[in-house]
C-alpha positions, 0 to 999 in steps of 0.5 A: 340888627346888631347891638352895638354895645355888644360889638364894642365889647367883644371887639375891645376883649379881643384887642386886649387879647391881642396885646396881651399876646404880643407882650409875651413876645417883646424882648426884655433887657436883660438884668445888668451882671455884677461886674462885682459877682463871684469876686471874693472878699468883704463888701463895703457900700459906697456912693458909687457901689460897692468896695470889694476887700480881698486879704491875700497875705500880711501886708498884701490886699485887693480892692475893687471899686467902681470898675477899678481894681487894686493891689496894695503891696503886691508880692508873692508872685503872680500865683497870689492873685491868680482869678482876681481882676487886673490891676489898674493901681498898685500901690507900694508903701515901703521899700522892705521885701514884705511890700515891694517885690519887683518881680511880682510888679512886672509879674501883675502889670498891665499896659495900663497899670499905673503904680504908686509909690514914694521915691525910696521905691521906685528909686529901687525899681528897674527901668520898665517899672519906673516908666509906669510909676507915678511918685508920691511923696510924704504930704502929696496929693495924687488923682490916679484913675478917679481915685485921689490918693494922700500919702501920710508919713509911716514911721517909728517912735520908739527909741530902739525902733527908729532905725526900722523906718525912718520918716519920710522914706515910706507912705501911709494913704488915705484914698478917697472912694465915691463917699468913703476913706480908706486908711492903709498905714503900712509899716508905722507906730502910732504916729501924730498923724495917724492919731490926728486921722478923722472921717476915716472909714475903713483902716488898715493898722499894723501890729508886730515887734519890733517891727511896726507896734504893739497891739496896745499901741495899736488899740490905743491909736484906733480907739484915738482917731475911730475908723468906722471899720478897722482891719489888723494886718501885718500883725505876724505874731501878735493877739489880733483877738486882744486888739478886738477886746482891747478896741472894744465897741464903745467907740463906734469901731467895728473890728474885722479879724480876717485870714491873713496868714 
């Protein structure tokens, strides 16, 4: 006579056994890829991942976030950009040859690139490029791709700088990123609205004579309305090593000296 016991127990072993087996044999999902891996630059973490920030040359940077990509004062040619992701916004501050090239926009756009710029730029622009251009002025608000963009006036100050950039012709941004702002001056001086920025993330502040301002000005600024991060840049010839000291760490800011040039 057979225990019973005994039977439910191998029977039971030899089930579990089975499905053991079988699971070795299931297909996994496989780990979702970084759309972000191998893409060089700074990482900045958002409510929606990761900012990816790339300098490229003076004035000329890349940033990609939630699957968007951006050129911000695209120039140089093709070749500067060259293994970087396609642009889905390029984003021009000024009409100087440092910020707009409209060999290097036609070079770079794709069918569904959208640019952004004051009308000074595009009012410069060739027919084609005009056609893809959305014009943001001074105090204007625009939403492009899921990204909301404010443009700030950039301009100059001092007395013998005026003449270099006038208010109202070029854009400071601001852009709103999941949980994050990003500050993109352009070509400035320590203006009231950029003093007068608050809850600013990530800034990008420039720093060369005559042109924009000097790297006291610039300090100062930063230390005034303290972003959390700050990248010096068109700083050609200036001591971004004494705009770290002159910034400190008292204030909260964290200098990132990066290779621009």
């Amino acid at each position: 006579m057979h225990n019973p016991t005994s039977w439910f127990a191998s029977t039971a072993a030899a089930l579990a056994l089975l499905l053991t087996s079988c699971s070795l044999f299931e297909p996994r999902n496989p780990p979702a890829e970084d759309p972000q891996a191998g893409l060089p630059g700074d990482r900045v973490a958002t409510s929606q991942g990761n900012l990816v920030i790339q300098p490229l040359n003076h004035a000329t940077f890349m940033m990609n976030w939630a699957g968007r990509t951006l050129y911000v004062d695209p120039v140089g040619g093709a070749e500067r950009f060259q293994g970087l992701p396609s642009p889905d916004i390029l984003l021009v501050t000024d009409i100087h040859g440092d910020h707009y090239n409209a060999d290097t926009l036609a070079a770079v756009l794709q069918p569904d690139t959208v640019i952004v710029a004051p009308k000074a730029v595009r009012d410069l622009m060739p027919a084609n490029l005009q056609a893809v251009t959305q014009e943001l002025a001074n105090g204007g608000t625009l939403s492009v791709k899921d990204i909301l963009l404010e443009a700030l006036p950039m301009y100059n100050i001092t007395p013998d700088r005026l003449e270099r950039h006038v208010k109202g012709r070029g854009n400071s941004y601001v852009l709103t990123l999941g949980d994050k702002r990003v500050y993109i001056a352009g070509d400035t001086e320590d203006t009231p609205e950029m003093r007068a920025l608050s809850n600013i993330d990530v800034a990008f502040v420039p720093m060369n004579l005559p042109f924009t301002m000097s790297v006291q000005q610039a300090a100062d600024a930063v230390r005034t309305f303290k972003p959390r991060i700050v990248y010096p840049y068109h700083h050609r010839g200036s001591d971004v090593n004494e705009f770290a000291r002159l910034v400190g760490t008292d204030v909260g800011v964290e200098v990132r000296l990066r290779t621009w040039y």
